[in-house]
C-alpha distance (Angstrom), angle and dihedral (degrees) to the residues before:
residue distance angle dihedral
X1 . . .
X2 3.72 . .
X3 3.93 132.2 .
X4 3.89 119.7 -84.2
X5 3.89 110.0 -77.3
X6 4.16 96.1 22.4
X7 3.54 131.2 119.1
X8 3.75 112.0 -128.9
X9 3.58 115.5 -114.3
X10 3.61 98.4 -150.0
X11 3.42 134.4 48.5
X12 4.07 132.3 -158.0
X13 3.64 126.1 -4.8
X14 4.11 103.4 -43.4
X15 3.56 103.3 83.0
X16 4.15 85.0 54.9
X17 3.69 93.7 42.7
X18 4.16 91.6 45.6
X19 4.28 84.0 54.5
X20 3.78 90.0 45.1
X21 3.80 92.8 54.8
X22 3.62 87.7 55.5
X23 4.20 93.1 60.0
X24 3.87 117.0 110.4
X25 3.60 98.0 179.7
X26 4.00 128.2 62.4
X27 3.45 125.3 171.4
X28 3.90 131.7 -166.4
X29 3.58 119.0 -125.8
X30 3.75 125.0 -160.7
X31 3.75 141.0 166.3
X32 3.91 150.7 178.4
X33 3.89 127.2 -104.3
X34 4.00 107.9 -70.9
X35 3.84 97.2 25.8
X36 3.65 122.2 146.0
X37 3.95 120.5 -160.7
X38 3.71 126.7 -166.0
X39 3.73 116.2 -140.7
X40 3.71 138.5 176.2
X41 3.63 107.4 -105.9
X42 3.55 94.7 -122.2
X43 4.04 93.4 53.8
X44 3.83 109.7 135.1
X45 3.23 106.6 -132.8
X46 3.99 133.4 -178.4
X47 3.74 144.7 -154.3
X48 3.82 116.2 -101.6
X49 3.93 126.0 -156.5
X50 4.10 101.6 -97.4
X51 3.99 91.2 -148.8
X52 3.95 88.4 175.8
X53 4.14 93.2 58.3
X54 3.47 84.8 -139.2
X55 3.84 113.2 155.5
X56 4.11 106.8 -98.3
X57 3.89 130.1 -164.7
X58 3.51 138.4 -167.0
X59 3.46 123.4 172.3
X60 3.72 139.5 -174.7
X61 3.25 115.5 -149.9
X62 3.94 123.9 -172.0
X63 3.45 101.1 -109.5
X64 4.19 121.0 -162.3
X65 3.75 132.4 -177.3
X66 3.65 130.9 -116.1
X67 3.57 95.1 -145.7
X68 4.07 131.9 9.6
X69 3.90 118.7 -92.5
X70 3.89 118.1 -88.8
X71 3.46 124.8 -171.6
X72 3.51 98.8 176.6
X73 3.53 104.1 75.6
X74 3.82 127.8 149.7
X75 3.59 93.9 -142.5
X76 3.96 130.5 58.4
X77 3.77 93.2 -147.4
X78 4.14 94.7 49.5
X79 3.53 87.6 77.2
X80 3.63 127.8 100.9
X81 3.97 122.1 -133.9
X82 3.49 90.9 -101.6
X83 3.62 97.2 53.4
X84 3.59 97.3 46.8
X85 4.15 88.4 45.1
X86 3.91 85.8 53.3
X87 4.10 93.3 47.6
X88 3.98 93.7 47.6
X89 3.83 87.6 50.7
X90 4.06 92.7 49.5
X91 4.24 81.9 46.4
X92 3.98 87.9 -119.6
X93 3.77 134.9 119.0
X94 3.56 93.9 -159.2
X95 4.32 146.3 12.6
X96 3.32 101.7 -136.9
X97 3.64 114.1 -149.0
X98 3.61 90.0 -1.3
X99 4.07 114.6 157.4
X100 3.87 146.6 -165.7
X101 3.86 100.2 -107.8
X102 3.60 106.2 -172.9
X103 4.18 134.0 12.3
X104 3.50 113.7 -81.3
X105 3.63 119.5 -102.6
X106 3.95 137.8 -152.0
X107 3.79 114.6 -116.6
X108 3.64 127.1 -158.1
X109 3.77 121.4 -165.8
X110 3.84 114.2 -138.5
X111 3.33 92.3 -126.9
X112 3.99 88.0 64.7
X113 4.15 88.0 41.6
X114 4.00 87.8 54.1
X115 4.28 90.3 50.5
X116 3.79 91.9 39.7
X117 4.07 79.1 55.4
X118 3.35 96.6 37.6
X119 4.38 90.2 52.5
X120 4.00 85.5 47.3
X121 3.96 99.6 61.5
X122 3.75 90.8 32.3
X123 4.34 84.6 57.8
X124 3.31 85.5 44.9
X125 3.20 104.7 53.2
X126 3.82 94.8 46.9
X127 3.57 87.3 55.7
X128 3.90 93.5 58.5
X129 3.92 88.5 43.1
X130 4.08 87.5 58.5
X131 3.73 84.0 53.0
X132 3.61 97.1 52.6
X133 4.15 109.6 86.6
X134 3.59 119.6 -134.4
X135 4.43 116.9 -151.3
């Protein structure tokens, strides 16, 4: 992830694995049926042995806002989870004075670009099968 209008420096994997290798601290997370944990985007996360062979699922759902961030607000309670999780991590209560400074903009992931291909020439292929007569 790089700021609008850079080249990314990295490619692949390596530069996350070569940050990884530098972590000191792990922590186990586990939860009960119908749980729902937030997480940073950019959490590393890793495969754990699932001794029980009970089915597991993770998902990752695109997730979009109703309304932009604001971190400015006059009231504690006006702020969503996210905006309050953001402000205890900075060690503020508030932004002051803090402002939207460009429109917001939709962002697709490659990944999502690549299965969005991926669906298209699969469709389309199906469609030329149907055309194809079988004796």
């Amino acid at each position: 992830m790089v700021p609008r209008g850079q080249q990314a420096k990295h490619e692949g994997l390596g530069f996350y694995s070569s940050i990884i290798k530098q972590c000191k601290e792990f922590h186990e997370m586990t939860g009960n049926i119908g749980d729902v944990i937030l997480m940073h985007p950019l959490m590393v996360l890793s495969a754990s042995r699932n001794s029980l062979r009970i089915p597991r699922i993770i998902t990752n759902p695109p997730v979009a806002l109703k309304q932009p961030f604001n971190f400015d607000r006059e009231r504690q309670e006006d702020y969503s989870l996210v905006e309050l999780k953001t402000l205890q991590a900075l060690g503020k209560e508030r932004l002051e004075g803090w402002k939207i400074t460009a429109p917001r903009e939709r962002i697709v992931p490659d990944a999502w670009k690549m299965k969005d291909e991926m669906k298209r020439l699969e469709l389309e292929r199906l469609a030329k099968a149907k055309e194809v007569k079988v004796y």
